[in-house]
SERO-4910 file (N, C-alpha, C, O; in steps of 0.05 Angstrom, whole numbers):
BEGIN
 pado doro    nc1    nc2    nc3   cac1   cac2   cac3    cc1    cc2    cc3    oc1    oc2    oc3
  Unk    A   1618   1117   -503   1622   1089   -497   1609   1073   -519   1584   1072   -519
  Unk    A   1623   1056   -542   1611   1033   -556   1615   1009   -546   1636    998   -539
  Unk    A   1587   1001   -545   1584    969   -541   1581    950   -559   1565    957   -576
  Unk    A   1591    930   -562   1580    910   -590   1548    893   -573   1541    883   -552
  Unk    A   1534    899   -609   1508    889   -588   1504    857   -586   1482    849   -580
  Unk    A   1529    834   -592   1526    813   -577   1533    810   -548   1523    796   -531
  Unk    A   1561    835   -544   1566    828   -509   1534    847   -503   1523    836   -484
  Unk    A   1521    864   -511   1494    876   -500   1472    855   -502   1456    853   -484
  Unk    A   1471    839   -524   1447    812   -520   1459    801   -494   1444    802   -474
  Unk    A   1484    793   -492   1489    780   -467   1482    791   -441   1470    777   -424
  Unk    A   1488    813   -438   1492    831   -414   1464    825   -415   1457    804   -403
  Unk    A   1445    838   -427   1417    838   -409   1401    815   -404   1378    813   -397
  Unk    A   1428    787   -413   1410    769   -408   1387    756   -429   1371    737   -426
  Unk    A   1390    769   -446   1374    759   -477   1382    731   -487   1367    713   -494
  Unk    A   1412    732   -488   1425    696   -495   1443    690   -468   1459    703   -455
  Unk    A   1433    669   -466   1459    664   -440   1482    661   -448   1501    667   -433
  Unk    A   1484    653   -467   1520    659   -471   1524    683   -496   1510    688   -515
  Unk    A   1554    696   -484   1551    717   -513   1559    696   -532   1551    708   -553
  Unk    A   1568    672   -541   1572    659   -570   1548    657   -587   1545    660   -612
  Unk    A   1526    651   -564   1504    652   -572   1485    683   -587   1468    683   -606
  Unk    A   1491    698   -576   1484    721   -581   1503    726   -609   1493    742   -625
  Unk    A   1520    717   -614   1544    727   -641   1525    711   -655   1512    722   -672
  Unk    A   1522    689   -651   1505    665   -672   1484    669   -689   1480    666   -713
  Unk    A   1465    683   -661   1439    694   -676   1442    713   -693   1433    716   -715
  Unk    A   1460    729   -678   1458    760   -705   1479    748   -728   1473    764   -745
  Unk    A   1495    736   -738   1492    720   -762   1480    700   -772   1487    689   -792
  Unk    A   1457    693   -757   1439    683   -773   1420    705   -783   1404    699   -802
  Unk    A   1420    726   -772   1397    753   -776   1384    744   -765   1367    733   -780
  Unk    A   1380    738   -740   1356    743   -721   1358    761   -703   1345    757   -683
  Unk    A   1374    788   -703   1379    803   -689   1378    827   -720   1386    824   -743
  Unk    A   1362    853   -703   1360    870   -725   1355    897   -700   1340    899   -681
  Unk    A   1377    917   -713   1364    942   -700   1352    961   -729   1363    958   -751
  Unk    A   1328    981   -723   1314    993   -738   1305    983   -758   1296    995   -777
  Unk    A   1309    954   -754   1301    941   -783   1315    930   -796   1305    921   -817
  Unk    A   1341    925   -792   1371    922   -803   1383    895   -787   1389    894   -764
  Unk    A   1385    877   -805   1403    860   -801   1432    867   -794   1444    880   -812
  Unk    A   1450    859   -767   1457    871   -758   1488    840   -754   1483    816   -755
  Unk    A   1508    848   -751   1529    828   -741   1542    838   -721   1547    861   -716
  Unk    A   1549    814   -708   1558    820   -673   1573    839   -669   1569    847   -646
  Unk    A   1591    851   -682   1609    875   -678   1601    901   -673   1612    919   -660
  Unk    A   1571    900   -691   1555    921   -691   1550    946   -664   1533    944   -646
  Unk    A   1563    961   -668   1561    989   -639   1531    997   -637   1518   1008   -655
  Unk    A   1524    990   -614   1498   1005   -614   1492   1026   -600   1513   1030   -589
  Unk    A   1476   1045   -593   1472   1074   -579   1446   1070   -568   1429   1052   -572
  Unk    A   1446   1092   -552   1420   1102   -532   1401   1101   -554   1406   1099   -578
  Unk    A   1372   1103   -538   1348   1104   -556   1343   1083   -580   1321   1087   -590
  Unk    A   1357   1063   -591   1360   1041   -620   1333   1027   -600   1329   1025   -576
  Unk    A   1323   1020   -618   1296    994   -625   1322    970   -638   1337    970   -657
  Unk    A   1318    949   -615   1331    920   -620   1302    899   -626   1281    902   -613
  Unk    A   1306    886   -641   1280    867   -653   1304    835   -649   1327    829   -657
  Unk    A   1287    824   -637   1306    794   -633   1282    768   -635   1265    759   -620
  Unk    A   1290    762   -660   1274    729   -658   1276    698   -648   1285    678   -660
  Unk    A   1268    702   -630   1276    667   -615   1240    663   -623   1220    674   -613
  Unk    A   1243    641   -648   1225    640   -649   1197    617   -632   1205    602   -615
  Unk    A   1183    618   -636   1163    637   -652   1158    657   -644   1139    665   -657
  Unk    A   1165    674   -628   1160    701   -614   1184    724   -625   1206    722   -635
  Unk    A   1171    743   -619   1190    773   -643   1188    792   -622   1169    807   -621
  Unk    A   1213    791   -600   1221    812   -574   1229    841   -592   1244    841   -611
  Unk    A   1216    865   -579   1225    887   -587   1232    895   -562   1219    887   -543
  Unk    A   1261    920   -557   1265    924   -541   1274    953   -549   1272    961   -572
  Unk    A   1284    970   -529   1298    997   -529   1315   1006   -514   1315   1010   -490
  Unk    A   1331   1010   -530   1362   1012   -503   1363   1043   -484   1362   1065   -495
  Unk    A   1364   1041   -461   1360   1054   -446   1397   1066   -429   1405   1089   -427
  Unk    A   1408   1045   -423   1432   1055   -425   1452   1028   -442   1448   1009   -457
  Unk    A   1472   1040   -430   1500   1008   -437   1512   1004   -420   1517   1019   -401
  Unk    A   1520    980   -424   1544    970   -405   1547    935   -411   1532    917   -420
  Unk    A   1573    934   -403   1589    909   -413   1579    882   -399   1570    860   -408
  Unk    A   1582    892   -373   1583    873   -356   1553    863   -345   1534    879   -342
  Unk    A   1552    832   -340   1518    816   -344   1512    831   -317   1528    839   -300
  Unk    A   1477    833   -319   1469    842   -297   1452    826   -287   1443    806   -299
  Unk    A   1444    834   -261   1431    807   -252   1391    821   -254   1382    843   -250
  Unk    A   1380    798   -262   1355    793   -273   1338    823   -262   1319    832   -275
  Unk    A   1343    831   -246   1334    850   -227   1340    881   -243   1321    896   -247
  Unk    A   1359    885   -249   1372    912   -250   1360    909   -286   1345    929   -290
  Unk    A   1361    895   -306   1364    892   -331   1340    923   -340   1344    936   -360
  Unk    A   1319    927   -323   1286    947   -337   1300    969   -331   1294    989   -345
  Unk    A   1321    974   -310   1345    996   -317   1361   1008   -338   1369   1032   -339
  Unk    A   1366    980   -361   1388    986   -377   1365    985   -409   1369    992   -432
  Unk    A   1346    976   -396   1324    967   -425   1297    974   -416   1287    980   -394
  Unk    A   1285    970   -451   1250    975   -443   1236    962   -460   1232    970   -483
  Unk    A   1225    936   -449   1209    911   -469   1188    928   -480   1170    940   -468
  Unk    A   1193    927   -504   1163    941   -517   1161    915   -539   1165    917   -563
  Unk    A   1155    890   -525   1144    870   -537   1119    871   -539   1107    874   -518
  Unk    A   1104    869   -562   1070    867   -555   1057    853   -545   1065    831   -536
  Unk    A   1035    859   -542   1022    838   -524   1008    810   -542    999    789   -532
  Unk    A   1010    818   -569    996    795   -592   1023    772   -579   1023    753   -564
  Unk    A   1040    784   -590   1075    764   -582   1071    758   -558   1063    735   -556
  Unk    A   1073    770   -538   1067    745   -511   1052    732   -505   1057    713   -490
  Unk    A   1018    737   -519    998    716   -515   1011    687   -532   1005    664   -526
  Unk    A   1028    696   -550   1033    669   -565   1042    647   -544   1033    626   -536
  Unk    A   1065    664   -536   1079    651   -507   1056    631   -487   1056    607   -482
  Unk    A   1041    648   -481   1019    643   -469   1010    612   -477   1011    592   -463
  Unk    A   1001    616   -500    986    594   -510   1003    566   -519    995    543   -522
  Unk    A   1028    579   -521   1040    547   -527   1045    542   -493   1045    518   -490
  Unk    A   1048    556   -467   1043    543   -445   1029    522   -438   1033    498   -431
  Unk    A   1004    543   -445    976    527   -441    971    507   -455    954    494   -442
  Unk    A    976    495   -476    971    477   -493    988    455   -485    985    433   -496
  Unk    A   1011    460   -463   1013    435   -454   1036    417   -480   1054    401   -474
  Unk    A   1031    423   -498   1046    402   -529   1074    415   -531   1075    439   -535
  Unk    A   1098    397   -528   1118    398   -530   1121    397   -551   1101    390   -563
  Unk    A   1147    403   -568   1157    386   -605   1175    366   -584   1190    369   -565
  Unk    A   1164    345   -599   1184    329   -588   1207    325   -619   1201    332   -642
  Unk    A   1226    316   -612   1241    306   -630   1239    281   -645   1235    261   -631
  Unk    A   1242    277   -677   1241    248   -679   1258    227   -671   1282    226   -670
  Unk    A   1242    211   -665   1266    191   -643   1276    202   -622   1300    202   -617
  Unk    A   1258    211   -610   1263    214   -585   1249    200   -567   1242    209   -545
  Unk    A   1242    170   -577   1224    157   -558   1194    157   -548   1187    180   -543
  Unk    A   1179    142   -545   1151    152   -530   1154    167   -510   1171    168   -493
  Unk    A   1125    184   -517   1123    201   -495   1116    185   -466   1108    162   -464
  Unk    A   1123    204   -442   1120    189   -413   1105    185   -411   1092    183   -432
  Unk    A   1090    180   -384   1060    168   -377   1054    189   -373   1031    192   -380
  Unk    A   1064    210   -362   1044    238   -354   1040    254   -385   1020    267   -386
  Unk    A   1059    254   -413   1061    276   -425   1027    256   -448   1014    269   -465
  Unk    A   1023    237   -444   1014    210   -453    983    214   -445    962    215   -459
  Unk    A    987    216   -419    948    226   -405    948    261   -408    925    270   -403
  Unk    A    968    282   -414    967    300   -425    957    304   -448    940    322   -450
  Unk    A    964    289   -469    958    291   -496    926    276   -496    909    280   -514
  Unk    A    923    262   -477    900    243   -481    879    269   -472    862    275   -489
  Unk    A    880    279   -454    867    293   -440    857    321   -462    833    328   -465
  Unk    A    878    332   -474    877    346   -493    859    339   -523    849    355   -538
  Unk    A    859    316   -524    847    296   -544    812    295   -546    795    292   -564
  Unk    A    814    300   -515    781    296   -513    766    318   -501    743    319   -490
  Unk    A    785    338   -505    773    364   -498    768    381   -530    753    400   -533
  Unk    A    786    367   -555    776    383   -581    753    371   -591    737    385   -603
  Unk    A    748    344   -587    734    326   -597    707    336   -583    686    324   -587
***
């Protein structure tokens, strides 16, 4: 059985849409073994998938295939996050920090994101 590994980004739920998943791996943010990789690309049992939504760098391992999306539950079936734990604290910390990017021109921030930032302000100080 070959799969292309954008309907496989899709299927496990990695991009919500497969266009999206084609997108990234021609931009090369999708790489198996190290290899910049394009959506057509067949992948197999056992491959190390490396996917950058940045700032974070997901490693994964394919465990089986299949076409069709699965639901959030079944996915540690078909895969095996061997993301590190340095990469998820990142996650972590842009949580915690509360600081969005805002866009330019995108207006002042609200009154809550406003006593957020304030609050943040006088906790480095």
């Amino acid at each position: 059985m070959e799969i292309r590994i954008d309907k496989w980004l899709w299927a496990m739920r990695i991009f919500k849409t497969r266009t999206i998943a084609a997108e990234e791996c021609k931009k090369g943010r999708v790489m198996i073994e190290g290899v910049e990789v394009k959506p057509s690309r067949s992948i197999h049992l056992n491959e190390i998938v490396i996917v950058k939504k940045p700032p974070l760098l997901y490693t994964f391992r394919i465990k089986a295939l299949t076409e069709r999306r699965l639901a959030a539950k079944e996915v540690p079936l078909f895969m095996d996050n061997l993301t590190t734990e340095e990469e998820l604290a990142k996650l972590d910390m842009i949580k915690l920090s509360g600081m969005s990017n805002r866009e330019r021109g995108t207006g002042r921030p609200t009154k809550r994101e406003r006593r957020d930032l304030d609050d943040l302000k006088n906790t480095i100080y």
